[in-house]
ZAVO-603387 format. One record per residue: residue number from 1; residue in one letter; x, y, z of N, C-alpha, C in turn. Coordinates in steps of 0.02 Angstrom, whole numbers, plus 50000, padded with zeros to 5 digits. Layout:
N
k: NUM r: a n_east: X n_north: Y n_up: Z ca_east: X ca_north: Y ca_up: Z c_east: X c_north: Y c_up: Z
...
This chain:
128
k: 1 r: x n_east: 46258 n_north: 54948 n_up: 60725 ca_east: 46288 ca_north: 55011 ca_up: 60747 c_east: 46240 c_north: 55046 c_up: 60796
k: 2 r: x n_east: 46182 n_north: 55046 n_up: 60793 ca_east: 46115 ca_north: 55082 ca_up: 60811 c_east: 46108 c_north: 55057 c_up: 60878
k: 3 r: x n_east: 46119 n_north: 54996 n_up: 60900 ca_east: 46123 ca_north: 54957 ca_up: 60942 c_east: 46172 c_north: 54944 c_up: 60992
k: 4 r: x n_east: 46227 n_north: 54961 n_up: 60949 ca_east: 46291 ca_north: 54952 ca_up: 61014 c_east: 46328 c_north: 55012 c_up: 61013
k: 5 r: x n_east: 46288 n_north: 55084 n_up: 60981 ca_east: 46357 ca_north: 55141 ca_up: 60987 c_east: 46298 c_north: 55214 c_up: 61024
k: 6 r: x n_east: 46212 n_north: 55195 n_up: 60990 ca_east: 46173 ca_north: 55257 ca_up: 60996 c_east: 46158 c_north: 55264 c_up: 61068
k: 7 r: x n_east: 46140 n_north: 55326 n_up: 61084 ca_east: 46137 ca_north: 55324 ca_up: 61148 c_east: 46073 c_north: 55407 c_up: 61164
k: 8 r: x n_east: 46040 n_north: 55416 n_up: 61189 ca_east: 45994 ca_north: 55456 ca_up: 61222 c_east: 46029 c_north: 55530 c_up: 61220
k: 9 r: x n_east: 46069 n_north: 55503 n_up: 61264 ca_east: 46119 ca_north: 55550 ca_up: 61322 c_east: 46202 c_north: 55532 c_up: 61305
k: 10 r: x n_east: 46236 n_north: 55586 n_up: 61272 ca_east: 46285 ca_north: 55583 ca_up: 61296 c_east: 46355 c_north: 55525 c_up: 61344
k: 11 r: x n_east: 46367 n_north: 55494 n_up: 61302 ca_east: 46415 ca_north: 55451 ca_up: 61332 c_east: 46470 c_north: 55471 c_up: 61390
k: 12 r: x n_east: 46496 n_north: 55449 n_up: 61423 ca_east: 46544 ca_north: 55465 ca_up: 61473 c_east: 46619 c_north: 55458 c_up: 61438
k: 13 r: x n_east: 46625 n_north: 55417 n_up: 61398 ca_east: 46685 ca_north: 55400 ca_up: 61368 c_east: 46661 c_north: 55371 c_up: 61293
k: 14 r: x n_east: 46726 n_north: 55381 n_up: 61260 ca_east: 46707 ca_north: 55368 ca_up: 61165 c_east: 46707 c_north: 55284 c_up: 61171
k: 15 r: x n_east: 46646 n_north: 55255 n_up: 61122 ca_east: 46624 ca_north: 55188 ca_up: 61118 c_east: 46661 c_north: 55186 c_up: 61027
k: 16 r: x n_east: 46680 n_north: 55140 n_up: 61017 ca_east: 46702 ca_north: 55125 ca_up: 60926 c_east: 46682 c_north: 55061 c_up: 60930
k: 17 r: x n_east: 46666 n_north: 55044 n_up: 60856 ca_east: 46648 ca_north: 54999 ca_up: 60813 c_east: 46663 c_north: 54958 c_up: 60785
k: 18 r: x n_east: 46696 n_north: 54901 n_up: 60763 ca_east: 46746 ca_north: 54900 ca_up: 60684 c_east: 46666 c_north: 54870 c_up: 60630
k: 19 r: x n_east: 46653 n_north: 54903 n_up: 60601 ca_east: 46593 ca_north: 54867 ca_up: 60536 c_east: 46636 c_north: 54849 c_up: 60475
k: 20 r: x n_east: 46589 n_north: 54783 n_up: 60476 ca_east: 46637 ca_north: 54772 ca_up: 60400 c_east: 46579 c_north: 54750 c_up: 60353
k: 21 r: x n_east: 46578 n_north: 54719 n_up: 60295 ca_east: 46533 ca_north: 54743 ca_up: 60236 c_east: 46547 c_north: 54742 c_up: 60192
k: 22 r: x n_east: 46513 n_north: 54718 n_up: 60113 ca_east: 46545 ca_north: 54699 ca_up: 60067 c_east: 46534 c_north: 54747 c_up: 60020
k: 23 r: x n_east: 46578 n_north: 54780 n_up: 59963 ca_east: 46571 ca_north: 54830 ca_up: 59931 c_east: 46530 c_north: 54825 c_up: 59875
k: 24 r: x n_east: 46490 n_north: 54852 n_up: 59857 ca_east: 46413 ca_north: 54859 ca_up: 59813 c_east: 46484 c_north: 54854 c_up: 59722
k: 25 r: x n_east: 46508 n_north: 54887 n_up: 59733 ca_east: 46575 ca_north: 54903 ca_up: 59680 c_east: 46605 c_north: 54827 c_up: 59637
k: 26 r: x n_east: 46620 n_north: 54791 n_up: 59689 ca_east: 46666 ca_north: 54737 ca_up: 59678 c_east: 46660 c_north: 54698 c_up: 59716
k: 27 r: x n_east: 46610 n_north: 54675 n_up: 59770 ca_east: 46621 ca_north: 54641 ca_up: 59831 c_east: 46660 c_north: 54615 c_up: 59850
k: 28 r: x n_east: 46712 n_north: 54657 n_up: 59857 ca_east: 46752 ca_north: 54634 ca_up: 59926 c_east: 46745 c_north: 54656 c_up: 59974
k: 29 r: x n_east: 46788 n_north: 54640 n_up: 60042 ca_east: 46758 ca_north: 54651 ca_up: 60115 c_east: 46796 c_north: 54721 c_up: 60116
k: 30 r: x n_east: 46759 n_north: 54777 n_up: 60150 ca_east: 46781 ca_north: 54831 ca_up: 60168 c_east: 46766 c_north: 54826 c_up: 60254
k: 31 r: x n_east: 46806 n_north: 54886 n_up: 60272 ca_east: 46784 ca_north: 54872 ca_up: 60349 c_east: 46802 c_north: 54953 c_up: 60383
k: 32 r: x n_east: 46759 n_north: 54975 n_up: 60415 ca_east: 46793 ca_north: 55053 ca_up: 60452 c_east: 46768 c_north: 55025 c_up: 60518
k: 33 r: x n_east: 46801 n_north: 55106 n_up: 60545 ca_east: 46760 ca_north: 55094 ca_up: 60637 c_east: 46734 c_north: 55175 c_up: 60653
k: 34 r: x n_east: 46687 n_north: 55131 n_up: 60673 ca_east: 46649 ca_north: 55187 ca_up: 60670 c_east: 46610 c_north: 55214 c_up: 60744
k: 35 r: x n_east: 46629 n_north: 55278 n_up: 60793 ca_east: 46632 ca_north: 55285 ca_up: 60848 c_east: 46560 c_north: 55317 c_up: 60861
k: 36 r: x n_east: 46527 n_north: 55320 n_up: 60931 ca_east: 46467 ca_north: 55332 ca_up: 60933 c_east: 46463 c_north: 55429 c_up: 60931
k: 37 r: x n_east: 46521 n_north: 55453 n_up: 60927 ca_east: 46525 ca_north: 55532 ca_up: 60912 c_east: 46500 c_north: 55527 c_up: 60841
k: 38 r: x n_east: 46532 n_north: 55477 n_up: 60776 ca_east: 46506 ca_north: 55477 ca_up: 60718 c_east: 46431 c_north: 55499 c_up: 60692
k: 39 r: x n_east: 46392 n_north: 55433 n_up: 60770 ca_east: 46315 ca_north: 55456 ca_up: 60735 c_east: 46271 c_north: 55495 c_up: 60790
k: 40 r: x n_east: 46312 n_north: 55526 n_up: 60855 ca_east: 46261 ca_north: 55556 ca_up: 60886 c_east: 46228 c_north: 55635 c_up: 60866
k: 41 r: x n_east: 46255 n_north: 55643 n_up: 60812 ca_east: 46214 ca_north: 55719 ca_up: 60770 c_east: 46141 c_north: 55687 c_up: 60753
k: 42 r: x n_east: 46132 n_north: 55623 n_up: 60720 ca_east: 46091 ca_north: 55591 ca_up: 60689 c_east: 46030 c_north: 55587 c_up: 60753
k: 43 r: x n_east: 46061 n_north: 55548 n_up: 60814 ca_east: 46041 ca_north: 55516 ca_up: 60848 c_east: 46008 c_north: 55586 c_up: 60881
k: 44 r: x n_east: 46043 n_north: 55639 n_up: 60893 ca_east: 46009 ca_north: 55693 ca_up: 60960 c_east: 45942 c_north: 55710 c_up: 60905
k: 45 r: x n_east: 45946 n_north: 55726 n_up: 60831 ca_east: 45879 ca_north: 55757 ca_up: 60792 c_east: 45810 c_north: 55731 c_up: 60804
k: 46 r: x n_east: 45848 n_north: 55662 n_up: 60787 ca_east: 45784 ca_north: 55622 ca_up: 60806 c_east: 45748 c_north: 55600 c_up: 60881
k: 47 r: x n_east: 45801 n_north: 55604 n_up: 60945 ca_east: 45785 ca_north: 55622 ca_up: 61008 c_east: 45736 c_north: 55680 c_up: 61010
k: 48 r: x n_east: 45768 n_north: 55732 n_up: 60971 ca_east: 45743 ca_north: 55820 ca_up: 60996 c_east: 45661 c_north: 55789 c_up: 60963
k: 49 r: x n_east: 45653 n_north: 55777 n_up: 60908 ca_east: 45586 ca_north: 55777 ca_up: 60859 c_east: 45543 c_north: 55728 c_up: 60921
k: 50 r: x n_east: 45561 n_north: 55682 n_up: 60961 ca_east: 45538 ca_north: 55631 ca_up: 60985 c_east: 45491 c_north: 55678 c_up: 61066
k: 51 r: x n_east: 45552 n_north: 55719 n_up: 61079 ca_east: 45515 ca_north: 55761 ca_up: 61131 c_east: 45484 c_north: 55824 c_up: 61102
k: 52 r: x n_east: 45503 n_north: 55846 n_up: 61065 ca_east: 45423 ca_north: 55894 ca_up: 61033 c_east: 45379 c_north: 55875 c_up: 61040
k: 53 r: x n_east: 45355 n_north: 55808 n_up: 61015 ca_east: 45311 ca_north: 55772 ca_up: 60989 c_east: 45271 c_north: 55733 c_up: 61072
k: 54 r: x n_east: 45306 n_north: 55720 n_up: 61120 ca_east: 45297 ca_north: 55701 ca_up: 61171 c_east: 45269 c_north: 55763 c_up: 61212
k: 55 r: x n_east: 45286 n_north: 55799 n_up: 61189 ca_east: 45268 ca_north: 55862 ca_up: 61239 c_east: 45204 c_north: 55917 c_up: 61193
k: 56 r: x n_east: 45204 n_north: 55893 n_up: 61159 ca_east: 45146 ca_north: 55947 ca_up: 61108 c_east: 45098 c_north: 55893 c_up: 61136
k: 57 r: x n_east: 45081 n_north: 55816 n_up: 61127 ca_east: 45039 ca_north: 55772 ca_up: 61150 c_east: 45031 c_north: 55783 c_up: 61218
k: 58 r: x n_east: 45066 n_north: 55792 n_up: 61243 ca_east: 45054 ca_north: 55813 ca_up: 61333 c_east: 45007 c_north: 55864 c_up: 61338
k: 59 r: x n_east: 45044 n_north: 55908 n_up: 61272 ca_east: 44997 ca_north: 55992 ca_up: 61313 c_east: 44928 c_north: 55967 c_up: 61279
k: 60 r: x n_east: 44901 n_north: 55953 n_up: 61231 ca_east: 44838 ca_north: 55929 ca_up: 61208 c_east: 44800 c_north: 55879 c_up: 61228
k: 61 r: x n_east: 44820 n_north: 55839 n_up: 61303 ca_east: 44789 ca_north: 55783 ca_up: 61330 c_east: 44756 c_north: 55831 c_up: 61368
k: 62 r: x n_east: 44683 n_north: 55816 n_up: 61411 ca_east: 44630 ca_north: 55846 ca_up: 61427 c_east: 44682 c_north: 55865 c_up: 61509
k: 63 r: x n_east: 44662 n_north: 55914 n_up: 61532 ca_east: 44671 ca_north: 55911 ca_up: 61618 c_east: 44674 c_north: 55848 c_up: 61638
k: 64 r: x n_east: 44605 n_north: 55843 n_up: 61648 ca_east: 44582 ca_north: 55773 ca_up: 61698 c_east: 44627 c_north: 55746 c_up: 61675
k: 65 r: x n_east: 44619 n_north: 55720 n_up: 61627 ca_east: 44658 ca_north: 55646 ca_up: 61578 c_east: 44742 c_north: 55654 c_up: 61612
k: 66 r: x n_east: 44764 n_north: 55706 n_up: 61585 ca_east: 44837 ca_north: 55718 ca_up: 61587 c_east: 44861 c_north: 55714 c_up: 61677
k: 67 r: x n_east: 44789 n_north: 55733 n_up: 61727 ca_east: 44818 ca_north: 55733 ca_up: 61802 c_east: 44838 c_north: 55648 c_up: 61809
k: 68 r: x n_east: 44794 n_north: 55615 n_up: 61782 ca_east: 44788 ca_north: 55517 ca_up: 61801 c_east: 44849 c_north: 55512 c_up: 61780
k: 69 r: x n_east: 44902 n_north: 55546 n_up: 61729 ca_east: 44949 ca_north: 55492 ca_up: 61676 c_east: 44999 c_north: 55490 c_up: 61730
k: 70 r: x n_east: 45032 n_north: 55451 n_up: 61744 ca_east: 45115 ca_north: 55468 ca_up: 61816 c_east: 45143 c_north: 55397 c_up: 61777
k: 71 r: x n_east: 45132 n_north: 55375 n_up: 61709 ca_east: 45178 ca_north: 55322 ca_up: 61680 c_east: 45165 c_north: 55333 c_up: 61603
k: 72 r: x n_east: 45246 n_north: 55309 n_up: 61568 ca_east: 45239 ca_north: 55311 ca_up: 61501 c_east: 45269 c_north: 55245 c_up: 61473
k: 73 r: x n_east: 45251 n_north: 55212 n_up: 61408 ca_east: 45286 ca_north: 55136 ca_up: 61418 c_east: 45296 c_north: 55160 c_up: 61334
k: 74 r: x n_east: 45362 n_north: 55152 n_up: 61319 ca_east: 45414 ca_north: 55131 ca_up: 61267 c_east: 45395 c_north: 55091 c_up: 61231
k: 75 r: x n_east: 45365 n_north: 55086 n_up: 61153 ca_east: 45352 ca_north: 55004 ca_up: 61131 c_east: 45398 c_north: 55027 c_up: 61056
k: 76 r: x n_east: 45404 n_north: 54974 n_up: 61038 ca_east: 45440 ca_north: 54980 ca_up: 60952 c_east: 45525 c_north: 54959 c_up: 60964
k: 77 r: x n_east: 45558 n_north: 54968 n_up: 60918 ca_east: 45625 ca_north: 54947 ca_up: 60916 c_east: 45663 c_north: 55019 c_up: 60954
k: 78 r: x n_east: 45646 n_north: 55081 n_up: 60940 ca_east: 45655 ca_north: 55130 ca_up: 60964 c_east: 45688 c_north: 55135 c_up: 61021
k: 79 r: x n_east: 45627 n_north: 55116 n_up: 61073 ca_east: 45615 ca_north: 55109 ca_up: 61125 c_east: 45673 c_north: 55069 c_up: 61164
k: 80 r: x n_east: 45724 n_north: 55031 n_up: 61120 ca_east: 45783 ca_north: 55002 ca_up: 61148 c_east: 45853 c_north: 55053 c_up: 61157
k: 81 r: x n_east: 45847 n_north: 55113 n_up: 61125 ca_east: 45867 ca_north: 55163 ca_up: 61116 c_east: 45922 c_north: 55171 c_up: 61194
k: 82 r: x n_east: 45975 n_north: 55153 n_up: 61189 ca_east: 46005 ca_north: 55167 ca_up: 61270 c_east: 45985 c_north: 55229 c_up: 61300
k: 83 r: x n_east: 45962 n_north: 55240 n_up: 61360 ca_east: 45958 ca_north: 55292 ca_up: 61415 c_east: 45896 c_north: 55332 c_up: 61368
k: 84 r: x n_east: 45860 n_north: 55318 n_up: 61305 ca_east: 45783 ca_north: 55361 ca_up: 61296 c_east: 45740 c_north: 55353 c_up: 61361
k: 85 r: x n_east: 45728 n_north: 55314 n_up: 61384 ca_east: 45684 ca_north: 55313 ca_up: 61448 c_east: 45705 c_north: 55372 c_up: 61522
k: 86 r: x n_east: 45773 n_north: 55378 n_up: 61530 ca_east: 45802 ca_north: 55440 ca_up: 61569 c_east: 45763 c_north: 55459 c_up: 61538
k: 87 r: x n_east: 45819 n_north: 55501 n_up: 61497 ca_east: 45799 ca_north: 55557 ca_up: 61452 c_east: 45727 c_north: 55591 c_up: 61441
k: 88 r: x n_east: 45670 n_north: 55538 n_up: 61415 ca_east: 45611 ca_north: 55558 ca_up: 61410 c_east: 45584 c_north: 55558 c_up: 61498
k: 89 r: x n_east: 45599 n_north: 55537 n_up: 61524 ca_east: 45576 ca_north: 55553 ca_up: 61599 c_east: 45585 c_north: 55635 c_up: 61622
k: 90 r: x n_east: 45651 n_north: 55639 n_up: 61607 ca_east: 45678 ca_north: 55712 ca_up: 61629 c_east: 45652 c_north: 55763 c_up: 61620
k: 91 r: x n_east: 45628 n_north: 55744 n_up: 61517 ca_east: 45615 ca_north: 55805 ca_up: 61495 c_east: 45501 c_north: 55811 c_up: 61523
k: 92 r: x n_east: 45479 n_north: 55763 n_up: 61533 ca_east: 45408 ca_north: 55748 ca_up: 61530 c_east: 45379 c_north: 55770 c_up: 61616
k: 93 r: x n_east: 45445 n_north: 55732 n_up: 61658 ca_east: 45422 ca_north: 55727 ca_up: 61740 c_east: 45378 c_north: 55677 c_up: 61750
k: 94 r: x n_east: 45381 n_north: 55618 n_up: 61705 ca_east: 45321 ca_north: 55549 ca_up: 61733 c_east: 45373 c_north: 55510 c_up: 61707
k: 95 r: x n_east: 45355 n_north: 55450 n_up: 61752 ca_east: 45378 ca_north: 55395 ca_up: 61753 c_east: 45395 c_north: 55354 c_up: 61667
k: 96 r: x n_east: 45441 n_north: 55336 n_up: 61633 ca_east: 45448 ca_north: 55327 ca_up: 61588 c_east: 45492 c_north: 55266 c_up: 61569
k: 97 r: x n_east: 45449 n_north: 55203 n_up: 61563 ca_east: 45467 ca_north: 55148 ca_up: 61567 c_east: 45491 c_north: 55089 c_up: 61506
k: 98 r: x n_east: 45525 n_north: 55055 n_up: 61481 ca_east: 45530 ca_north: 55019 ca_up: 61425 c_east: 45478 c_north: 54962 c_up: 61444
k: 99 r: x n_east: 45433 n_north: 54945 n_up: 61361 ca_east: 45399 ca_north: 54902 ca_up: 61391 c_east: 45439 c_north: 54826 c_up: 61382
k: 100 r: x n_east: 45419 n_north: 54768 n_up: 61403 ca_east: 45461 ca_north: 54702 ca_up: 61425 c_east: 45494 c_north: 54697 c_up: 61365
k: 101 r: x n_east: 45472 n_north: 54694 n_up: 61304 ca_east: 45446 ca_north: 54651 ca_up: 61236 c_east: 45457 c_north: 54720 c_up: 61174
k: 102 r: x n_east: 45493 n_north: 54756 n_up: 61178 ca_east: 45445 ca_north: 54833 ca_up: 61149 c_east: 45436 c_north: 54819 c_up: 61085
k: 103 r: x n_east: 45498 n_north: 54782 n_up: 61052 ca_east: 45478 ca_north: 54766 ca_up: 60959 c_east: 45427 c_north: 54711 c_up: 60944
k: 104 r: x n_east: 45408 n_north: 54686 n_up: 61022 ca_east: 45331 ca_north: 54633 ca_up: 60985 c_east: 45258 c_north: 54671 c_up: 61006
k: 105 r: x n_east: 45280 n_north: 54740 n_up: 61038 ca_east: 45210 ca_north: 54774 ca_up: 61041 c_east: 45191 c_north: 54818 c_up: 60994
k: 106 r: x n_east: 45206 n_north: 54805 n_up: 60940 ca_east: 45182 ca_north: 54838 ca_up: 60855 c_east: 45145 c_north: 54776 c_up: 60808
k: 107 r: x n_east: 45176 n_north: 54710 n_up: 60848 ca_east: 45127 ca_north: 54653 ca_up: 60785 c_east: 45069 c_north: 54637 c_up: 60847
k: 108 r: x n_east: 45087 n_north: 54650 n_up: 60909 ca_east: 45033 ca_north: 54612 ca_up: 60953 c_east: 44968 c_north: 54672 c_up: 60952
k: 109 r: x n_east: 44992 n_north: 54742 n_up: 60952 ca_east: 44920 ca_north: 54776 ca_up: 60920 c_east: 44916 c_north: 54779 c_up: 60892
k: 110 r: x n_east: 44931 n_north: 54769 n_up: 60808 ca_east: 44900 ca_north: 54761 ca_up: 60754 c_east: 44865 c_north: 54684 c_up: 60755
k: 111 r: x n_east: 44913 n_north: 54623 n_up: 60776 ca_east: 44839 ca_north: 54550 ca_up: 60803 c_east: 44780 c_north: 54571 c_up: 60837
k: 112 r: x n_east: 44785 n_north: 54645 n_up: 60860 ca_east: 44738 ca_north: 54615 ca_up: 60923 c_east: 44674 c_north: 54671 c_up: 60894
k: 113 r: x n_east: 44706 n_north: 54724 n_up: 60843 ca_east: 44642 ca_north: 54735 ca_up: 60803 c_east: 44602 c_north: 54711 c_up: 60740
k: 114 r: x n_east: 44668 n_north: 54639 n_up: 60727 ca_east: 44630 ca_north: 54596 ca_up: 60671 c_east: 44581 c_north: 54591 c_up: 60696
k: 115 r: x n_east: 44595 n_north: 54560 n_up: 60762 ca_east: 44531 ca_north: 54507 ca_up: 60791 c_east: 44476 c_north: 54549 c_up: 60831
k: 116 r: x n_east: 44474 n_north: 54623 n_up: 60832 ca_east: 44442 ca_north: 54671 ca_up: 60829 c_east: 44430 c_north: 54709 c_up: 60785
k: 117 r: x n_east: 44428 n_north: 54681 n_up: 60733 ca_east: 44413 ca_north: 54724 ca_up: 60677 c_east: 44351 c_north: 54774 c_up: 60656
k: 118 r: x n_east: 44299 n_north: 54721 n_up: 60697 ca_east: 44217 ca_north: 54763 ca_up: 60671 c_east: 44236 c_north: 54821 c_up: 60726
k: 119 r: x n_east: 44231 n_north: 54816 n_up: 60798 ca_east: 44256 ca_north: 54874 ca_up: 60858 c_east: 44289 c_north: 54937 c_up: 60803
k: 120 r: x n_east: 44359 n_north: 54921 n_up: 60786 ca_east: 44404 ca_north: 54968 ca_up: 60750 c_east: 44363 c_north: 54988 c_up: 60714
k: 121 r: x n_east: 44350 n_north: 54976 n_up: 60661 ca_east: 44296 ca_north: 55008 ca_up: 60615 c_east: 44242 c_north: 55066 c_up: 60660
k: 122 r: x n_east: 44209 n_north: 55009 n_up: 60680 ca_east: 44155 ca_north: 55060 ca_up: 60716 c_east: 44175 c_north: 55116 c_up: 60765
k: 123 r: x n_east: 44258 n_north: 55140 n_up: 60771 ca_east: 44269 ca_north: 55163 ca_up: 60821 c_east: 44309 c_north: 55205 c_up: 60770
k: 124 r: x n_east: 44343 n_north: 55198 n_up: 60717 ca_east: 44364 ca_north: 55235 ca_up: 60661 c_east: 44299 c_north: 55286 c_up: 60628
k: 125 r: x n_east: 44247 n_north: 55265 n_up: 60608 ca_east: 44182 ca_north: 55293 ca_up: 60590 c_east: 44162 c_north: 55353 c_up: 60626
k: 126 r: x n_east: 44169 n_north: 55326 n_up: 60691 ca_east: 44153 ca_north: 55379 ca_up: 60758 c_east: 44208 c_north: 55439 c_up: 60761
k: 127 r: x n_east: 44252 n_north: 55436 n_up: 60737 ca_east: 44308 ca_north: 55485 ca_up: 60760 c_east: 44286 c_north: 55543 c_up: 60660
k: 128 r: x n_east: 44269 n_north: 55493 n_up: 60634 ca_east: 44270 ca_north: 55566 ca_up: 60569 c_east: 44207 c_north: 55597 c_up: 60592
């Protein structure tokens, strides 16, 4: 559903569903349809929380730091989110890109601080 109905922004026209699914009750097959008006209450909360959060991190990045940034890259399943990349562009004013791969850039940095592990540490230590 998350995948073929959610959307960033506002659809131009109503998208429906048919889901079907077996009942926890009696398993048999049940089935509704279910239109992307259904879950965009769900979908804008968690948009709105996504740009708070994008924009409180903005205002707390240093000057300097924050003049260099003119790109933002999307990683996680999230990040497949139809039209979040607009959207977070609009609301930020920098470039705001999906990255290639976005749901394999959560296991490829966590591999890549296995194999950096003593670094992490010693760089975890430093920050308390």
């Amino acid at each position: 559903v998350k995948r073929e109905l959610a959307s960033a922004t506002p659809a131009h026209e109503e998208r429906t569903l048919l889901v079907a699914g077996h009942s926890t009750r009696d398993r048999t097959v049940q089935q509704c349809t279910v239109s992307d008006r259904d879950i965009d209450d769900a979908v804008h909360r968690w948009v709105q929380r996504l740009n708070l959060a994008l924009m409180a991190l903005l205002e707390e990045t240093p000057p300097a730091l924050r003049a260099g940034l003119t790109e933002v890259q999307l990683t996680g399943s999230g990040a497949r989110l139809r039209g979040l990349d607009r959207h977070l562009s609009q609301v930020t004013g920098l470039v705001v890109q999906v990255a290639t791969e976005p749901d394999q850039c959560t296991l490829r940095g966590c591999l890549a601080a296995l194999d950096n592990l003593d670094l992490l540490k010693r760089n975890l230590l430093y920050i308390r």
